[in-house]
C-alpha positions as CSV (number, residue, x, y, z in Angstrom):
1,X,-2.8,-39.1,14.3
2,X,-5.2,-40.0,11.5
3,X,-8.1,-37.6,12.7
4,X,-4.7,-34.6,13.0
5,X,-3.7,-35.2,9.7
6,X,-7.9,-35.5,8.1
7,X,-8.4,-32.4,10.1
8,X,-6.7,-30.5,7.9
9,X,-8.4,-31.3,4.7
10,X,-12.3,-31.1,6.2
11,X,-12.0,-27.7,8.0
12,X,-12.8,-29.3,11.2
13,X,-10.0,-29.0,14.4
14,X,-9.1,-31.8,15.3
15,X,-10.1,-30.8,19.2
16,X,-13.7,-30.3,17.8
17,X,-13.4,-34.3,16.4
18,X,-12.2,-35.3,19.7
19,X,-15.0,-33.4,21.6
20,X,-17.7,-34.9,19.3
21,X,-16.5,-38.4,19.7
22,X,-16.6,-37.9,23.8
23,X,-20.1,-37.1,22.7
24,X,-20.6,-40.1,21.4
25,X,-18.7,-42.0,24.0
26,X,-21.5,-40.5,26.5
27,X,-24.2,-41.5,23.5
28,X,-23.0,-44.9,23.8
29,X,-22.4,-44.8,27.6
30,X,-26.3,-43.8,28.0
31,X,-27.6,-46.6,25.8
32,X,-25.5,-49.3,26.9
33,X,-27.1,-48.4,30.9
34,X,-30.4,-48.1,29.2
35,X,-30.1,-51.7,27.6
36,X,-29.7,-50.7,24.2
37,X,-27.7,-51.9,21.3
38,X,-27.6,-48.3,19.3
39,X,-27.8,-44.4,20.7
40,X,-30.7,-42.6,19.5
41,X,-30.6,-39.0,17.5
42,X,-33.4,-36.7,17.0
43,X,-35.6,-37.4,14.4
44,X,-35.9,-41.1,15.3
45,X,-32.6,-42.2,14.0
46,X,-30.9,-44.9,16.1
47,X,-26.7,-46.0,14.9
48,X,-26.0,-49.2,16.0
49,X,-23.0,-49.8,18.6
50,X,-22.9,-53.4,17.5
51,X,-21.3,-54.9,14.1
52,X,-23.4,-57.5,12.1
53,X,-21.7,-60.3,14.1
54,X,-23.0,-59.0,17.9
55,X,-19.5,-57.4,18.4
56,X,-19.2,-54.0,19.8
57,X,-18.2,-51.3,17.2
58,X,-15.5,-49.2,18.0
59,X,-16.2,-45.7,19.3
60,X,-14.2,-44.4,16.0
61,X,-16.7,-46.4,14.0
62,X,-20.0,-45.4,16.1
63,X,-18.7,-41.9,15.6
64,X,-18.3,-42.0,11.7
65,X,-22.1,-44.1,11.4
66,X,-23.0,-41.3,13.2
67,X,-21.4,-38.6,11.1
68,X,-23.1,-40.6,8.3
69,X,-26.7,-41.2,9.5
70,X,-26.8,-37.1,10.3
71,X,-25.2,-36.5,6.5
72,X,-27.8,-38.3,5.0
73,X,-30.9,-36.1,6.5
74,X,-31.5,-34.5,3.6
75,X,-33.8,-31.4,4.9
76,X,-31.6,-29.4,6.3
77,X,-33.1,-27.6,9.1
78,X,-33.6,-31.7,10.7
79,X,-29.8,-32.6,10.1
80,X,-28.7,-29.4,12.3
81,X,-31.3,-30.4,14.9
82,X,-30.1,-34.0,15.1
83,X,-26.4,-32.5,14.7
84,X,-27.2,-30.0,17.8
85,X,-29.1,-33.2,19.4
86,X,-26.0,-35.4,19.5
87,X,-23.1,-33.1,19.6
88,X,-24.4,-30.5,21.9
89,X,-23.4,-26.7,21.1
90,X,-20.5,-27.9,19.2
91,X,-22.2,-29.2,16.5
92,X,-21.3,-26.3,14.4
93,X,-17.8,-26.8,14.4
94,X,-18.1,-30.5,13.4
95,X,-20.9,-29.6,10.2
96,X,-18.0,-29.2,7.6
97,X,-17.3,-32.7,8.6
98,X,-21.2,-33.8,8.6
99,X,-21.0,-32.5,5.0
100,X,-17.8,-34.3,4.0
101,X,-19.0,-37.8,5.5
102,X,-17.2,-40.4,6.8
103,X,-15.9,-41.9,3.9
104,X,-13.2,-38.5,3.5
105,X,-11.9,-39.6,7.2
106,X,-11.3,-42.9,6.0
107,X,-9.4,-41.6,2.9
108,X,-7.7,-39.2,4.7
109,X,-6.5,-41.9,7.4
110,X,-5.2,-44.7,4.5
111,X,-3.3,-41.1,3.1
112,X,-1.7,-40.5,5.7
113,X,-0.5,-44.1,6.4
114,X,0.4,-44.4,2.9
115,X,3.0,-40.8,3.7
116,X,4.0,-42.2,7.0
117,X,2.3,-39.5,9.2
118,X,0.9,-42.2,11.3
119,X,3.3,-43.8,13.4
120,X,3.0,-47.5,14.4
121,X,2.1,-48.1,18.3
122,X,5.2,-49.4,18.9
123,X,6.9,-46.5,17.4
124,X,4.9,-44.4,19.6
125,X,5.9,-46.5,23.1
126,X,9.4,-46.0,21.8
127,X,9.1,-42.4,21.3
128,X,7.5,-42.5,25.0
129,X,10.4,-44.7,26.1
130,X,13.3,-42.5,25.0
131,X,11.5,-39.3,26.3
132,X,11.5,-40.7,29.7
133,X,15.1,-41.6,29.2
134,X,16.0,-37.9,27.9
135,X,13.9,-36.5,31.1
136,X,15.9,-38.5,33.4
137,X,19.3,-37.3,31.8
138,X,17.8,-33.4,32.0
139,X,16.8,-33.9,35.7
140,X,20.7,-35.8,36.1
141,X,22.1,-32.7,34.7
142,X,19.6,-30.2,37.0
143,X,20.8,-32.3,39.8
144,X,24.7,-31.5,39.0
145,X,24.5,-28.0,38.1
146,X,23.0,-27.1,41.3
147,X,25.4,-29.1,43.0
148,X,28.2,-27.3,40.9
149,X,30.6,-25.1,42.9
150,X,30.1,-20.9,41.6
């Protein structure tokens, strides 16, 4: 919900976020069966999967390091090829973000928590709930109008 609402103030769809973060899901997939602690981009550049205290970083958070560590290459012919390195073909629907940084994500997301565009998880698994309910009722109905003399 946060990356939806962000999407629409950095130019990037949303669908091109989620695609880079699988990205880096597979990044951090790769290095974890390597032994590492961080995924590597071109150029040298490692991002760390691991907080100060030796817990694992979320993928959200490896993903906006990453957004970061790319951002801050400042020739830029290098941050496209370590863009194109870690993100694949796709890398130049996600530059607008690369250019915004993580910190506008991060705004965005406390923005849209502060309008109540994000909805709590338990407001979500409600809203699952009853839509299960409502889909029982349709299929109910389906069941007696077929049944329902012409």
């Amino acid at each position: 919900q946060e990356l939806a609402y962000a999407a629409r103030f950095v130019d990037v769809e949303v669908g091109d976020m989620n695609k880079g973060m699988a990205k880096i899901v597979a990044g951090m997939r790769t290095a974890t069966e390597g032994g590492k602690d961080s995924i590597d981009i071109a150029g040298g550049i490692q991002v760390s999967m691991k907080n100060q205290d030796g817990t694992m970083k979320s993928t959200q958070q490896v993903f906006y390091d990453t957004v970061d560590a790319i951002g801050a290459i400042t020739d830029e012919t290098e941050r496209d090829i370590a863009a194109q390195d870690i993100f694949g073909k796709s890398y130049q629907d996600i530059k607008p973000l690369i250019d915004a940084g993580s910190e506008s994500l991060l705004r965005y997301a406390a923005e849209a928590h502060a309008a109540g565009v994000v909805l709590s998880d338990e407001a979500v698994v409600a809203l699952g709930e009853f839509d299960d309910k409502m889909e029982r009722v349709n299929a109910q109905m389906e069941k007696e109008k077929a049944g329902a003399p012409r």
